[in-house]
N, C-alpha and C positions, 0 to 999 in steps of 0.2 A: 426239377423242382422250380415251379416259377411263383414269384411274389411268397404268399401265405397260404398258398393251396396247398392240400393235404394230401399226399400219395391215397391211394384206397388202402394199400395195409396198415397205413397209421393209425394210431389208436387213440383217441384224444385225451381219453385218460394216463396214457402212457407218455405220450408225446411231449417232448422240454425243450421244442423248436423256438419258443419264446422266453427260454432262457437268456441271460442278456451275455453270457459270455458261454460258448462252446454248444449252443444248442443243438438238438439234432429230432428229427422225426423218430417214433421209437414204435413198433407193434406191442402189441400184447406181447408176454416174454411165457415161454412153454418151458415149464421147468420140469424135471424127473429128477426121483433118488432113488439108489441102487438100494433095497431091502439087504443086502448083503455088506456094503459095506459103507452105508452112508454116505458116498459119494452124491453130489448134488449138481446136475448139468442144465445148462438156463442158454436158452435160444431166441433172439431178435431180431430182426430186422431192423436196421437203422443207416440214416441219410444224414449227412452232416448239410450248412449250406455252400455254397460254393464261393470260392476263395479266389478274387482276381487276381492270374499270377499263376496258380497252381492246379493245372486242368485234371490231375485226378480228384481232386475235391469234390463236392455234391454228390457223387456217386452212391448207391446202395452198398450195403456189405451185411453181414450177419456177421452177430455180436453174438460169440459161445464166450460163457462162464463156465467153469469148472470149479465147486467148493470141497474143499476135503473138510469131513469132520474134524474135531478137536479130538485126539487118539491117547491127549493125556498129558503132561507137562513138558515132555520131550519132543512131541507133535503136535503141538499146538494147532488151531482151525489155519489152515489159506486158501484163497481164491487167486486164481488164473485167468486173465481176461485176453482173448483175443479176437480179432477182425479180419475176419476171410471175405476176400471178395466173391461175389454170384460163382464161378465158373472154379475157385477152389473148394468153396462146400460143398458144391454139387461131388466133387471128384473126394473129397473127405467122405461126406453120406455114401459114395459108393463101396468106397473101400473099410466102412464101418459095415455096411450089410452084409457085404462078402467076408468079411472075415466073423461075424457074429453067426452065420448058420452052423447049425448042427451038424 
């Protein structure tokens, strides 16, 4: 990520690179919910900028959401946010298709 150029997956709608604290490159976000039990799963791609000093910084990574519905007053709604880099979602997506076949 050099200057203010824009990877090709960024999405300019999406994108809050020009945010003035913590911004990041952001794609369009691919969301799914489970008919079954409302579970709600949100996928990005995002690039923070690079930080001198700290060379895992600027790096790409994909941003999974996980939402649970509201199940009622003892289960309240919550969301899960985590940041896998390139070469562990790849190895997460595999291990979700092999374990989801019939």
């Amino acid at each position: 990520m050099t200057g203010s150029a824009h990877p090709w997956w960024c999405s300019p709608a999406d994108c809050e690179l020009r945010e003035p604290v913590g911004g990041v490159h952001l794609s369009r976000a691919a969301h799914l919910e489970s008919d079954h039990t409302g579970l709600v799963v949100t996928v990005q791609v995002a690039q923070g900028r690079r930080i001198k000093g700290y060379p895992r910084s600027g790096r790409e990574f994909v941003s999974l959401a996980i939402r649970f519905p509201d199940y009622g007053p003892e289960h309240p709604p919550e969301e899960y946010n985590f940041s896998l880099d390139g070469e562990l979602a790849r190895a997460v997506g595999w291990m979700l298709l092999r374990a989801g076949r019939p």
